[in-house]
C-alpha positions in Angstrom: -40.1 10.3 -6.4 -37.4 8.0 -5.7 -36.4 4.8 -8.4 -36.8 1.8 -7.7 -35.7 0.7 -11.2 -33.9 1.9 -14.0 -35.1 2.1 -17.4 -33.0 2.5 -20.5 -33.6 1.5 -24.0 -31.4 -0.8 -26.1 -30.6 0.7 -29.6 -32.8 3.1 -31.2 -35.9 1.1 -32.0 -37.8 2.3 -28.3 -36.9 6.3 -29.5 -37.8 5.7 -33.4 -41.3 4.6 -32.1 -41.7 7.2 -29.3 -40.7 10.0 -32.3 -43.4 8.6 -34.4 -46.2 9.4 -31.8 -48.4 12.9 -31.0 -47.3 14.5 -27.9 -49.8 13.1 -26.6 -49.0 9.4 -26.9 -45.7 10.4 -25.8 -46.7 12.0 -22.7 -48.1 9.2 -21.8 -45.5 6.6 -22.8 -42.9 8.7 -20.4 -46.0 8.5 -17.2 -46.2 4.6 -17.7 -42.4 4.3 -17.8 -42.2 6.6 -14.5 -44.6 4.2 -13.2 -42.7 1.2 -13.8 -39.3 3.1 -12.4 -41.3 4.2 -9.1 -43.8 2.2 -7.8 -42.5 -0.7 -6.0 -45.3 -3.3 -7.6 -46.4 -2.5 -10.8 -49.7 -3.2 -11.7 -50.5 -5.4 -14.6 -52.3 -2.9 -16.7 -48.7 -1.2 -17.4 -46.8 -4.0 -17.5 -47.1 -7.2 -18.1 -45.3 -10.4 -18.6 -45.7 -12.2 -22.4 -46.6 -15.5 -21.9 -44.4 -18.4 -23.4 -41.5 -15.9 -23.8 -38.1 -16.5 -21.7 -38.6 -13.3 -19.6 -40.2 -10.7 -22.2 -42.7 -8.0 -20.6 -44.9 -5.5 -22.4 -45.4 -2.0 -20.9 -48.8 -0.7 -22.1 -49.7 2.3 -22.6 -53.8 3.8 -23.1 -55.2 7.0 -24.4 -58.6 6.9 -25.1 -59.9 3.8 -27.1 -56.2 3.7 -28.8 -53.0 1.4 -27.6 -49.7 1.1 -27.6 -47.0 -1.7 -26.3 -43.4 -1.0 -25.9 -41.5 -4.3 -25.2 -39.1 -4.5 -22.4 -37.3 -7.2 -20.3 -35.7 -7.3 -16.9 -32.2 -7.4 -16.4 -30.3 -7.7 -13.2 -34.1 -7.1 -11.4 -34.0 -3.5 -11.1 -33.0 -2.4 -14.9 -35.4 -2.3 -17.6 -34.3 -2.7 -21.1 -37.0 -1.3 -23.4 -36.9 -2.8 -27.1 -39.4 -1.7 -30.2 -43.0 -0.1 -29.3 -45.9 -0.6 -31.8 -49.5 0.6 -32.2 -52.1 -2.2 -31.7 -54.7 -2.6 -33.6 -56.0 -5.6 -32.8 -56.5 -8.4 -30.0 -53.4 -10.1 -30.8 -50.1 -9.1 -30.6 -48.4 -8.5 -34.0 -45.6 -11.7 -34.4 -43.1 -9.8 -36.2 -42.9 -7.2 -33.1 -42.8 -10.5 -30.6 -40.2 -11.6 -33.1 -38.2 -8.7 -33.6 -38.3 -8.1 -29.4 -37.2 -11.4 -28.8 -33.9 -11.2 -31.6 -33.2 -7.6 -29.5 -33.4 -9.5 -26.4 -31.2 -12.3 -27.6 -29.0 -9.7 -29.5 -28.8 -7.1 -26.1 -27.5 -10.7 -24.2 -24.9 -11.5 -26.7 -23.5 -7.9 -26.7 -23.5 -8.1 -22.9 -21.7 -11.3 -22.5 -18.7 -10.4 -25.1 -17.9 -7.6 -22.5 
C-alpha cells in the first residue's frame, strides 16, 4: 500500500508506551498507524482531532472493551508526529497526558525552529 503520510515519533515517549503493551495491543497500535499513513481520509474512530487544542489529534486504538490513545499532531500536512500514548480508563481524557502532549508539541516546535 502506498503512504500518503508519514508517521514518526518525537522522543521516546510514543516507543516507552508501545513497549509497555501485550503484543497484542501493539499489533494493533502499528494497524491504526498504517491506517492513518494509507488511507487518504481517515475515519474518526482512529483519529481524531482534540477539541480546544491548537492542532492536537488522538489516534485511537480498540481491542475488546479496552483503549488506548496515542497523541499526535500534523506537521507540514502529510507528517505525523506521534507524542505519549496512554491507557484510558475512563470517559475523560487524563489532563496530565493532554498536558504533557501539548509541552511535546510546543517543545517538537521550538527544536524545529532553532534549526
Amino acid at each position: 500500500m502506498e503512504k500518503v503520510r508519514q508517521v514518526i515519533a518525537f522522543q521516546n515517549h510514543f516507543e516507552d508506551f508501545l513497549k509497555m503493551q501485550p503484543v497484542k495491543v501493539q499489533d494493533k497500535i502499528y494497524k491504526v498507524i498504517e491506517a492513518i499513513e494509507t488511507l487518504e481520509r481517515v475515519p474518526v474512530n482512529y483519529l481524531k482531532a482534540m477539541a480546544g487544542t491548537k492542532g492536537l489529534y488522538e489516534a485511537r486504538i480498540k481491542l475488546g472493551s479496552d483503549i488506548w490513545r496515542v497523541f499526535c499532531f500534523f506537521d507540514q500536512g502529510k507528517l505525523i508526529i506521534l507524542l505519549n500514548g496512554f491507557a484510558k480508563k475512563s470517559q475523560k481524557t487524563p489532563k496530565k497526558e493532554l498536558v504533557k502532549a501539548i509541552n511535546l508539541m510546543d517543545l517538537y516546535y521550538s527544536e524545529k525552529n532553532k534549526r
